[in-house]
C-alpha positions in Angstrom: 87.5 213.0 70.0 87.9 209.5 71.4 84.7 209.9 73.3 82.5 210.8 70.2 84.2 208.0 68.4 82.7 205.8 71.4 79.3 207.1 71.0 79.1 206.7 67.0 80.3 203.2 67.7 77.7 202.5 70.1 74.9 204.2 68.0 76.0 202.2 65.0 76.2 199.5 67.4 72.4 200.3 68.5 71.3 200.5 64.6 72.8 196.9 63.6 71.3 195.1 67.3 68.1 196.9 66.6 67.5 197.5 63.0 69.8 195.2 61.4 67.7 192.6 59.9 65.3 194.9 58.6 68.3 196.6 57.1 69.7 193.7 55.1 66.5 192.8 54.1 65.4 196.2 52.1 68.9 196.5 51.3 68.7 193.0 49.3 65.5 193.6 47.6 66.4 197.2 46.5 70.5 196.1 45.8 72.0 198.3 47.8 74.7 197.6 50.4 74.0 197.6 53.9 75.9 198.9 55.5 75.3 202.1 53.3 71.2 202.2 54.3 73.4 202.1 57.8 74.8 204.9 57.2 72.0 206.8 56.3 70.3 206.1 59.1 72.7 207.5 61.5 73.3 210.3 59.4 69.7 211.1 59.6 68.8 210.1 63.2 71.6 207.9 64.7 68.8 205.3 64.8 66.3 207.2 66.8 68.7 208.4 69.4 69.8 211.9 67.6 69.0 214.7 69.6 67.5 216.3 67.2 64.6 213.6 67.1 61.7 214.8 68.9 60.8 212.9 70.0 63.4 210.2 70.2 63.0 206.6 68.7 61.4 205.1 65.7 58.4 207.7 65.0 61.1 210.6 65.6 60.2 213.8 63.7 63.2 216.0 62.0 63.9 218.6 59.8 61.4 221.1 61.4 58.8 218.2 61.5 59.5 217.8 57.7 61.7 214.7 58.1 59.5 211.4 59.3 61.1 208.2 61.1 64.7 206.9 61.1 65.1 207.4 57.4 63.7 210.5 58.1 61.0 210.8 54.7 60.6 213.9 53.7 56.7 214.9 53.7 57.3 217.8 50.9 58.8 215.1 48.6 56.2 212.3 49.4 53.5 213.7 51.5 51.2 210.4 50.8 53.2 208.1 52.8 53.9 210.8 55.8 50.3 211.4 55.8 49.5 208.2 57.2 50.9 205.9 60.0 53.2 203.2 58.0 56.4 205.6 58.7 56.6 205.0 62.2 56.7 201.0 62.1 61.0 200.4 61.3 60.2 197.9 58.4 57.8 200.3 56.3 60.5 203.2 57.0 63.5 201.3 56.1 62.1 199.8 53.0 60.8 203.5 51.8 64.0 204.4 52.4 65.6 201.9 50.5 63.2 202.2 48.1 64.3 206.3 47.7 67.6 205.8 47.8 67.1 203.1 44.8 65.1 205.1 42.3 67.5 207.6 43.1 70.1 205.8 41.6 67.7 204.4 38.8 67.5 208.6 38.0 71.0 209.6 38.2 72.0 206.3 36.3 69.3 207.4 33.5 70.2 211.0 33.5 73.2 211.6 32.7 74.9 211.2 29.2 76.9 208.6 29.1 80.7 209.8 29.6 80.2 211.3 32.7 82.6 208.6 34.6 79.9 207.6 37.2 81.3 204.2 38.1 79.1 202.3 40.4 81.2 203.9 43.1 80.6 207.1 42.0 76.5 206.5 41.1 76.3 205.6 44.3 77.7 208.3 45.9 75.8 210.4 44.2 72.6 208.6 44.8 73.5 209.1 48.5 73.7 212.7 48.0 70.4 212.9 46.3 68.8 211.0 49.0 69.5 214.3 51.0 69.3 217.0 48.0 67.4 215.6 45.3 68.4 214.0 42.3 68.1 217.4 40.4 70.6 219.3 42.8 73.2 216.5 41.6 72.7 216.1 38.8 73.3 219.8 38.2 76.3 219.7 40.3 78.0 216.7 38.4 77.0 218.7 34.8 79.2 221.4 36.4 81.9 218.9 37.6 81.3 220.6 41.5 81.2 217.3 44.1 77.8 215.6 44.5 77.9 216.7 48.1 78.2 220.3 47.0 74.5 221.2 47.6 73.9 218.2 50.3 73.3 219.6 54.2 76.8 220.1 55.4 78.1 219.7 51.6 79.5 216.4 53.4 76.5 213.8 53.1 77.4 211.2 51.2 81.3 211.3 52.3 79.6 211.3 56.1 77.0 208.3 55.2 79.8 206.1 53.3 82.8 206.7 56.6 79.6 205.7 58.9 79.0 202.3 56.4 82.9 201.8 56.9 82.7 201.6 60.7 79.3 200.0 60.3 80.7 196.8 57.9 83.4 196.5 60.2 81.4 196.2 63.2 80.3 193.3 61.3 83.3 191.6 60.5 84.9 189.2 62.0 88.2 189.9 64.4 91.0 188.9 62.8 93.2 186.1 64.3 96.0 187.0 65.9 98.9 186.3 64.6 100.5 182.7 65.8 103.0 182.8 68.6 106.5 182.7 67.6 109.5 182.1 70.0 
């Protein structure tokens, strides 16, 4: 297990020397966190270096050729902007994403009675979900109290995306000191 820790560290490692900047900035404009657009990202194509990418990097395809770039955009869902080029530069990618995940939220948040106890914790956990099920799947699933994650790939997605943001953020944070030396 300790090797495969190693390897998600050094692909979440990859994603923030690589992508980072590009991720805080379409995190910002879109308010999400980024370490959760992060998270995404390796979920759906540990940066470009999933084996499932074909072929490997930025421009990868997924998801039987349905999935396009690192945020891997769905063409069924939004066949306009896989049609063209744009979702093989990073930048346009990661901002789509972003973008997604955001109206997304700006769904689930609009779409649900009020009452339903989705904290901003919660809305965006289940705006993670829908990033990989559609906002209809969870929304369905909250109405019948089931997990967001119930009808996600693995029924795991958003609990998978938020532990990679974890390890992400504290790639990012600073060592703590160590403690002073008493005698």
């Amino acid at each position: 297990m300790k090797q495969a820790d190693e390897l998600g560290l050094f692909k979440l490692r990859f994603i923030r020397d690589r992508y980072g900047a590009l991720i805080q900035a379409s995190a910002d404009r879109h308010n999400h966190r980024p370490e959760v657009v992060a998270g995404i990202m390796m979920r759906e194509t540990e940066g470009g270096l999933s084996k499932w990418c074909n072929p490997p990097g930025p421009a990868c395809l997924g998801d039987n050729g349905h999935g396009h770039g690192l945020m891997q955009i769905d063409d069924r869902c939004f066949p306009e902007y896989c049609a063209g080029s744009e979702w093989k530069d990073p930048a346009s990618n990661i901002e789509f994403g972003c973008r997604v995940l955001a109206d997304k939220r700006a769904y689930l948040r609009n779409h649900l009675p009020n009452g339903w106890g989705l904290m901003d914790d919660w809305l965006e956990r289940a705006a993670i979900a829908a990033y990989n099920c559609g906002e209809g799947n969870v929304r369905q699933a909250i109405k019948r109290s089931e997990d967001p994650d119930s009808r996600t790939a693995g029924r795991d997605y958003s609990r998978s995306v938020l532990a990679f943001a974890t390890k992400y953020r504290e790639l990012n944070d600073p060592a703590p000191e160590s403690p002073p030396y008493t005698a």
